[in-house]
N, C-alpha and C positions, 0 to 999 in steps of 0.2 A: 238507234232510232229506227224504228218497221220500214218500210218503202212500199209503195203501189204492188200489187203482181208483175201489170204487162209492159208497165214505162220506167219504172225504180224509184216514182217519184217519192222525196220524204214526206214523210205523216208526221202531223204533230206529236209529239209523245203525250201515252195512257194519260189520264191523274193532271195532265199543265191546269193549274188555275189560269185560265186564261178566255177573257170570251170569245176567243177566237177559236177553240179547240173543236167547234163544228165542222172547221172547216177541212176535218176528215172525210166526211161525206161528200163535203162538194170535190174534193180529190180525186176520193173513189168514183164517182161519176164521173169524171173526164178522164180518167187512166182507160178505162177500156176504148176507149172513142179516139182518141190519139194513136197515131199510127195503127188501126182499128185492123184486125187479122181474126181470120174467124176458121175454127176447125172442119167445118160442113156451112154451106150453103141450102137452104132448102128442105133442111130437114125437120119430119111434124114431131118427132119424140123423142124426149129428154134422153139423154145417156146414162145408164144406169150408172155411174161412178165415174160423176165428172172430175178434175183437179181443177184446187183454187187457181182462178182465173180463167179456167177456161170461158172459151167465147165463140158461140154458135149464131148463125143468120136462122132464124125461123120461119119455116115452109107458111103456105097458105090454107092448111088444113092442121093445126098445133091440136095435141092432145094432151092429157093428163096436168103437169104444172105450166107448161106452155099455153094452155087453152085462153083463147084469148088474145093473144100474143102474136098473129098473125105478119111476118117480114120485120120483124125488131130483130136484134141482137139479143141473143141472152147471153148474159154471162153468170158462172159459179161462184159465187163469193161469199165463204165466211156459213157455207153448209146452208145458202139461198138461193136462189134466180135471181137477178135482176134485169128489167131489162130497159133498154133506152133505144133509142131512133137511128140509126145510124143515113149514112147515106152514102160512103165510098168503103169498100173492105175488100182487103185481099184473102181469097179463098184458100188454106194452106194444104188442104185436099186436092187442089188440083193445079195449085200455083196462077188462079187466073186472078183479074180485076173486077170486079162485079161495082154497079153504079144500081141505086135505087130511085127508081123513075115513079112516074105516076103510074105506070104500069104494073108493076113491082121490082126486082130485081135484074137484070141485064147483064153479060159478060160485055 
C-alpha cells in the first residue's frame, strides 16, 4: 500500500470500491502541513526540477506557476504545485523556525 511523501502516512489503495477512497486527497492535503518543513523560505521562483514532495514557503513577489501564490507553501506533487496556508515551518535552508503573522513570515 503507497504512503504520503513527508509523514508515510497510508493511502487508501488504487481501484478499493469504497466511498471512501477520496479520502486520498484529503491525506494528501495534510501530509504536507504535519510536521510542515520547507526547502527555502521566501523564495519568488519555482525550482526547475523539484522532487515529489518537495515543499517551499513562497516569497511575496511569486512568478511564473507560483503567481498568485504570495507566503503559501508550495508543494511538488505527482508533477503539480499545490499549494495550502501554512502557519508554523521549519526552514531546512537554514535550520530556523519561521511563524506566519499578519505581517507575513517571521523567524
Amino acid at each position: 500500500m503507497p504512503n504520503t511523501v513527508n509523514n508515510n502516512i497510508p493511502l487508501v489503495p488504487e481501484n478499493t470500491i469504497d466511498p471512501a477512497a477520496g479520502l486520498n486527497e484529503a491525506i494528501n492535503a495534510i501530509d504536507p502541513l504535519l510536521q510542515a518543513a520547507a526547502l527555502t523560505v521566501g523564495t519568488n521562483t519555482p525550482p526547475g526540477s523539484p522532487a515529489n514532495g518537495d515543499r517551499h514557503i513562497v516569497g511575496t513577489s511569486p512568478t511564473g506557476d507560483w503567481s498568485g501564490q504570495a507566503d503559501k507553501m508550495a508543494q511538488w506533487l505527482d508533477g503539480a504545485w499545490r499549494f495550502m496556508d501554512a502557519r508554523i515551518v521549519v526552514c531546512l535552508s537554514d535550520n530556523t523556525m519561521r511563524i506566519r503573522g499578519t505581517g507575513g513570515w517571521i523567524t
